[in-house]
C-alpha positions as CSV (number, residue, x, y, z in Angstrom):
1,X,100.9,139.6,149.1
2,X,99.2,137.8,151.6
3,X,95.9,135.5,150.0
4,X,93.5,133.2,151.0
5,X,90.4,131.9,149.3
6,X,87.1,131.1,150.3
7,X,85.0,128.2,148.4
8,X,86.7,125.5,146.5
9,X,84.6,124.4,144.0
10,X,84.6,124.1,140.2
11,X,85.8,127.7,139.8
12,X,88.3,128.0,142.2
13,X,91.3,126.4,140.2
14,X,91.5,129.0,138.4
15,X,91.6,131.3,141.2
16,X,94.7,129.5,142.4
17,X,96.2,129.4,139.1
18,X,96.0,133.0,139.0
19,X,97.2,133.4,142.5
20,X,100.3,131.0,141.9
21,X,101.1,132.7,138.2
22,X,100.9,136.2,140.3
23,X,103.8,135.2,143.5
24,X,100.4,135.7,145.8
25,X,101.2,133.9,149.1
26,X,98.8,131.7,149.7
27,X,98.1,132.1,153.6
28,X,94.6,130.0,153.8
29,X,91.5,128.1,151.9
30,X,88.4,128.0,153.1
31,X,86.2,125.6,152.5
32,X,82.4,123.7,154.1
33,X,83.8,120.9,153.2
34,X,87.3,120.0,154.0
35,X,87.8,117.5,151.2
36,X,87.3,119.8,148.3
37,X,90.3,122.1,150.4
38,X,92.5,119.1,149.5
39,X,91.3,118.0,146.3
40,X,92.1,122.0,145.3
41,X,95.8,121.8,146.6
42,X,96.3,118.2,145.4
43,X,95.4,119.5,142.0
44,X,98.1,122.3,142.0
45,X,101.1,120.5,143.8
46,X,100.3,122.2,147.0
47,X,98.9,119.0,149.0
48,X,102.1,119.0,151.6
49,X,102.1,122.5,151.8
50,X,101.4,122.9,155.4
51,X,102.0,126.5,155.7
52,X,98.6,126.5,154.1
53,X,96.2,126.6,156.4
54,X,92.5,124.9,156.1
55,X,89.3,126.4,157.3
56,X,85.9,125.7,157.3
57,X,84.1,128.4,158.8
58,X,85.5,131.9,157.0
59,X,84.5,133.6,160.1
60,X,87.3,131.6,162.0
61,X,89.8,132.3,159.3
62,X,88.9,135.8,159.8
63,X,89.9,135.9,163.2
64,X,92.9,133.6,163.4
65,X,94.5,135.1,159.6
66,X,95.1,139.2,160.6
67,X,97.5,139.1,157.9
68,X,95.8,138.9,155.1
69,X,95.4,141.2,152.7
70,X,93.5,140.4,149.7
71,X,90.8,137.3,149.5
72,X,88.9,135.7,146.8
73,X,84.9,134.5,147.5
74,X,84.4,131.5,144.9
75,X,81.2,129.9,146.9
76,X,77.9,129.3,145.6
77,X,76.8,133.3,144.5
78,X,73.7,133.3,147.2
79,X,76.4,133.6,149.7
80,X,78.6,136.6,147.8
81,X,77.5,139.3,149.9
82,X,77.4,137.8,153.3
83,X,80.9,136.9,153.2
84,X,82.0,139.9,151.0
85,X,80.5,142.3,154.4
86,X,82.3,140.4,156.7
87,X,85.3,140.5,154.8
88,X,85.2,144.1,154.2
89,X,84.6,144.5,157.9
90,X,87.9,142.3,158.5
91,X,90.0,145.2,156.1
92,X,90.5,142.5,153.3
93,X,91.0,143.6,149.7
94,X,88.2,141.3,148.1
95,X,88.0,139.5,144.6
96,X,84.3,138.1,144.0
97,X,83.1,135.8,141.3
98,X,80.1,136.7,139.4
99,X,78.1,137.7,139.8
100,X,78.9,140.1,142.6
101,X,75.5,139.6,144.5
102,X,72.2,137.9,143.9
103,X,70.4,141.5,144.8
104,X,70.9,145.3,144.3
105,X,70.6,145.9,147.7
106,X,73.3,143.6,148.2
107,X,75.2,144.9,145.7
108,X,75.1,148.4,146.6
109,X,76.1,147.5,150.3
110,X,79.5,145.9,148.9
111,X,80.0,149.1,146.9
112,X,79.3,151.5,149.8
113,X,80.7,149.5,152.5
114,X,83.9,148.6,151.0
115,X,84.1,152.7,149.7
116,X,83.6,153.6,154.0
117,X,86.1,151.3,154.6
118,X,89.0,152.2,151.7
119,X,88.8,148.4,150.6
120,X,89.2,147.4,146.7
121,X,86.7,145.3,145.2
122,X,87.2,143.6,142.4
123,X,84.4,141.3,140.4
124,X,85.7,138.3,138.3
125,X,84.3,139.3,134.8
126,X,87.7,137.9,133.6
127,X,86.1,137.7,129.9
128,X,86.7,141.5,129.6
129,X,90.7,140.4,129.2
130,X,90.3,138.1,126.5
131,X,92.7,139.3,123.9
132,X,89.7,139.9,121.1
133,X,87.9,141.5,123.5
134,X,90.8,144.0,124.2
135,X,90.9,144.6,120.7
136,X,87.2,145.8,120.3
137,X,87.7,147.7,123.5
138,X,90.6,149.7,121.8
139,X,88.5,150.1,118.7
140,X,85.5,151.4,120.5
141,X,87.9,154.0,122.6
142,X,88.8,155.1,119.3
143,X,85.6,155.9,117.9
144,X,86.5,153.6,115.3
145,X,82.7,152.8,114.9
146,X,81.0,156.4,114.7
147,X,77.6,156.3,115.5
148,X,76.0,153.0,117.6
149,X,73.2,151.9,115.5
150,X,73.1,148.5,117.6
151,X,74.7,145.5,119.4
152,X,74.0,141.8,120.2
153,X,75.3,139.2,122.7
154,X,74.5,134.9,122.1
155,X,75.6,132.8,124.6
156,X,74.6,129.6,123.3
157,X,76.2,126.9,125.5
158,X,74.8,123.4,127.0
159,X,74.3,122.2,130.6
160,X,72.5,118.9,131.7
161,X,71.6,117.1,134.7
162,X,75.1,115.9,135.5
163,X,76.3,119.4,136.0
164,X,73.2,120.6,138.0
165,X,73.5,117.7,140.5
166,X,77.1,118.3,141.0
167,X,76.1,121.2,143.9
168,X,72.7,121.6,145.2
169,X,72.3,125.1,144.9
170,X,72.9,125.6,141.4
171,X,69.8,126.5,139.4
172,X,67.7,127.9,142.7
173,X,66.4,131.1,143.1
174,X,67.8,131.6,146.5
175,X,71.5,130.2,145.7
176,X,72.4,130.8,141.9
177,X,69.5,132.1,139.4
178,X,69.4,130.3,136.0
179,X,71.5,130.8,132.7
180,X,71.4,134.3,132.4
181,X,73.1,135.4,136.0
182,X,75.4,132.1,136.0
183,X,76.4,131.3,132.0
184,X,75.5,134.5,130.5
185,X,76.8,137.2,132.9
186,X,79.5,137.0,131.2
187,X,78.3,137.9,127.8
188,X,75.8,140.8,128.9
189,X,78.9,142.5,131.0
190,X,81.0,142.6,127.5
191,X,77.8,144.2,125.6
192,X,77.0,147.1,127.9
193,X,80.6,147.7,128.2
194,X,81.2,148.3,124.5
195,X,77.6,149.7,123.7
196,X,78.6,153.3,125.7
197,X,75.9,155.3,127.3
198,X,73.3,154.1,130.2
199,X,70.8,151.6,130.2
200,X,67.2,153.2,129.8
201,X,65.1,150.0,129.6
202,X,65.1,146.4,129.8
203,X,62.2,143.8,128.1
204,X,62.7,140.1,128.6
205,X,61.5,136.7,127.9
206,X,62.4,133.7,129.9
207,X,61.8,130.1,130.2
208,X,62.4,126.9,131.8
209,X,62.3,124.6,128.9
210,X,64.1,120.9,129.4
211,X,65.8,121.0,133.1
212,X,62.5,120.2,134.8
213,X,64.9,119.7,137.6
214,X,65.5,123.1,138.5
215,X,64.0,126.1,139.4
216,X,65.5,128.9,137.0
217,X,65.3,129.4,133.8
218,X,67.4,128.0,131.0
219,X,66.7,130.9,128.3
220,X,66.4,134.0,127.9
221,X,66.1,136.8,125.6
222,X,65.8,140.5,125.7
223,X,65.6,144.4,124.3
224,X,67.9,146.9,125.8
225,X,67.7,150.6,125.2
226,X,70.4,152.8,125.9
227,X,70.4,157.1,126.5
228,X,72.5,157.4,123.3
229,X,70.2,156.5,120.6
230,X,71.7,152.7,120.4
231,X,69.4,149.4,121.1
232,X,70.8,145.7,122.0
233,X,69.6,142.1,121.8
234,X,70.7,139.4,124.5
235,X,70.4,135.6,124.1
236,X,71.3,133.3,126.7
237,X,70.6,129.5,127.1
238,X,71.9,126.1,128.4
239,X,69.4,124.3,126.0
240,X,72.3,123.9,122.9
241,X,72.6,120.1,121.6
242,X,75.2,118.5,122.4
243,X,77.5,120.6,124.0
244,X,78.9,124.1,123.8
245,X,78.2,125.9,120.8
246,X,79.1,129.7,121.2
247,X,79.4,133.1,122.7
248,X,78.4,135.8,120.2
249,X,79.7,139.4,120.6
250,X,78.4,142.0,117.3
251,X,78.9,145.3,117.6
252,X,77.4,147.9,114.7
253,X,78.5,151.1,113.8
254,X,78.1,153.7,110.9
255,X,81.7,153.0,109.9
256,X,82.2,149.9,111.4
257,X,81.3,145.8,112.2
258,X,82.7,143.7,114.3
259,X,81.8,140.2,114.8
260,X,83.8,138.2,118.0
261,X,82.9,134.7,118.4
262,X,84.3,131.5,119.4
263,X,82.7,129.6,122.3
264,X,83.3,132.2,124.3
265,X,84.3,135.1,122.6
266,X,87.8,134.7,121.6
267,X,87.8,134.8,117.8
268,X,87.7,137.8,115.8
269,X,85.0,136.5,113.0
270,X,84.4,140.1,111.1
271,X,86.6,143.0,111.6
272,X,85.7,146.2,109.2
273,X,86.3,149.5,109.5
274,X,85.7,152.3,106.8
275,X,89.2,153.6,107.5
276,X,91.6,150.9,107.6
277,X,94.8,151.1,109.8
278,X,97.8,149.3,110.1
279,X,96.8,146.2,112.5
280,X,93.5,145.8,110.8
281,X,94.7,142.9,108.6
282,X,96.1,140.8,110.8
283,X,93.2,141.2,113.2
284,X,90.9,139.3,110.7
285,X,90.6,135.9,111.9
286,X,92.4,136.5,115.1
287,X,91.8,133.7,117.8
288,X,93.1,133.3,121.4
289,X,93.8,129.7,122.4
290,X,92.4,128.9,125.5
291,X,92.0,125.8,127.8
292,X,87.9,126.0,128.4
293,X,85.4,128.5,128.1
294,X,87.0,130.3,131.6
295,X,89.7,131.8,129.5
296,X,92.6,132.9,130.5
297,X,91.4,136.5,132.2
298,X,91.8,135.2,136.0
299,X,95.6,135.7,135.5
300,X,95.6,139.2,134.3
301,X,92.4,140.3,136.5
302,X,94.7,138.7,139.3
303,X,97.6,140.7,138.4
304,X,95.5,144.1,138.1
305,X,94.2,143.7,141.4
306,X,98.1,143.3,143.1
307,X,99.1,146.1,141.2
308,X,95.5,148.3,142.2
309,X,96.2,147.5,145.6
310,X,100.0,148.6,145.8
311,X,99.4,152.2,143.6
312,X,96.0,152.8,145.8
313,X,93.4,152.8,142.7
314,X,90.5,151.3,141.5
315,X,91.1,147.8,140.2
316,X,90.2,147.2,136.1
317,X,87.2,145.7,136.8
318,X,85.4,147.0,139.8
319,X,81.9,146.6,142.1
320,X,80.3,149.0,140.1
321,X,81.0,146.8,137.1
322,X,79.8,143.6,138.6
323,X,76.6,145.8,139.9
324,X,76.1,146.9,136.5
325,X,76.2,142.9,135.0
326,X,73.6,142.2,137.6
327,X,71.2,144.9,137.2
328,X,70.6,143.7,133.9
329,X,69.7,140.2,134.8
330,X,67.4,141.4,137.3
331,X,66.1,143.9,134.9
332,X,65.5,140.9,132.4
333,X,64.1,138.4,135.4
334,X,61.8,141.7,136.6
335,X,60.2,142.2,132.7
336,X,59.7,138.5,132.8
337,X,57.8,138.5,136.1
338,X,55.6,141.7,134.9
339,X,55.5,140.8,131.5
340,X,56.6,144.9,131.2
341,X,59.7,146.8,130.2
342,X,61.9,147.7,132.7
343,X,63.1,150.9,133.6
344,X,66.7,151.3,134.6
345,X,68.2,152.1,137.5
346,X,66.4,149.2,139.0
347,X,65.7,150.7,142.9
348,X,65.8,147.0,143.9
349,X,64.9,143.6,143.4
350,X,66.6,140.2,144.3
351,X,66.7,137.0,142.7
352,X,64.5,135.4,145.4
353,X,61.7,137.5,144.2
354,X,61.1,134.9,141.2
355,X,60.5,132.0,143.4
356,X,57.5,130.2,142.0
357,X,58.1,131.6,138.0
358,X,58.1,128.7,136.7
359,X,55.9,126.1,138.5
């Protein structure tokens, strides 16, 4: 399967790890700047590969690559839905890192655009593969659980000034958002998922407290009500001392807790169940080993979206899942501007809308 990638930043060796791992055919990279294009290949062996060819303009690529059939957006997320439309008007399967837009409107338009034009979307919320995570998932199908009483997501992790003046659009309102749509994404995705039902409200707190550099907030917290009867709490911050602490996942039940942890939800801390099975045992104190707080998911969201693409279905993790993720962050960065509970579905609102927040 023909692939090419657009934006070759921090991120995007793991999108070529999971293209190589997956026997894509890597046709093209895209990049503004042609020196991250080779620092990418020279980082995978693929520096005198010339039948990889480099762009800088993704329009150009576009034109000149007919062949391709599926390609991956990694740039900064301000730019997700520009390049996802013109990609979807081009006929190309599309892969998009989270979060899938910086808008509902946006967001909506990907979903409705790529539907008109029988073109799969898939959103990288890789974390929903981690092994522990698939577990839970299972457990939940189940019913293992009974009744939700209640849920909670802590995303406790640490960025400083190095990391923010790596890329200039990273924590601005027009380019990125703050913790919560870049760091904790991630973790608010795996809550809804396993909580069931629809989201009926939304009340949030955020701040800027330390990174006086940037425009967005660094934490966040929040009160989610879902139409079944169940209620959730979200943390999210970049304010942890020294370094990465933890991502959080509890899930509580009438017959059943579960506690996933780890620094990024990996580690199967509490696993109880009034009725016990078979694998029960040897799920307590299960941990996944990966390389950084990524995880491994890119391979296997990789893999799902070859074989979606070839049996004509909707990949694992689709636009309406990375729309969902975001409407929740913009529900939480709406209550914070209104100082109000959110009602959900959000009709729209962008993340440009909280320029100013924190002056």
């Amino acid at each position: 399967m023909k692939y090419a990638l657009i934006g070759c930043g921090r991120i995007a060796t793991n999108h070529i790890k999971a293209a190589l791992e997956n026997d894509y055919e890597i046709t093209a990279l895209c990049d503004i700047n042609a020196m991250n294009i080779e620092s990418l290949l020279s980082k995978h062996g693929l520096e005198d590969n010339l039948a990889i060819r480099r762009y800088t303009d993704f329009k150009q690529m576009l034109l000149d690559e007919p062949e391709i059939e599926l390609v991956s957006i990694a740039t900064e997320s301000g730019l997700h839905a520009e390049i996802a439309i013109h990609c979807i008007e081009a006929k190309k399967h599309l892969i998009i890192e989270k979060p899938i837009a910086l808008s509902i409107s946006d967001a909506n338009a990907i979903i409705e655009k790529a539907k008109q034009a029988n073109v799969l979307v898939s959103v990288c919320h890789q974390n929903r593969f981690n092994s522990a995570i698939q577990k839970l998932r299972k457990a939940v199908k189940a019913g293992r659980f009974g009744k939700i009483s209640h849920g909670s997501i802590h995303v406790r992790w640490n960025r400083g000034e190095n990391y923010y003046r790596q890329a200039p659009w990273r924590g601005t309102w027009a380019q990125d958002g703050g913790c919560l749509m870049n760091q904790c994404i991630h973790g608010i995705d795996l809550l809804c998922w396993m909580m069931g039902g629809k989201i009926n409200s939304v009340y949030a707190q955020t701040r800027k407290q330390f990174h006086d550099y940037i425009e967005t907030e660094d934490v966040g917290l929040a009160v989610v009500s879902f139409d079944n009867g169940a209620i959730a709490t979200i943390e999210g911050t970049t304010n942890v001392y020294p370094e990465n602490l933890e991502e959080v996942l509890c899930l509580f039940g009438q017959e059943g807790t579960v506690k996933i942890g780890g620094k990024s939800a990996t580690e199967i801390e509490v696993w109880n169940f009034i009725e016990s099975n078979i694998d029960d045992k040897e799920l307590k104190g299960f941990r996944e080993e990966v390389p950084n707080i990524y995880g491994c998911g890119h391979i296997p969201l990789y893999a799902d979206m070859k074989q979606a693409i070839k049996e004509k279905r909707p990949p694992y993790i689709d636009a309406v899942a990375g729309r969902d993720a975001l409407e929740v962050v913009l529900a939480m960065y709406k209550s914070q501007k209104t100082g109000l509970p959110v009602k959900l579905p959000l009709n729209d609102f962008s993340c440009k809308q909280m320029r100013g927040e924190f002056l």
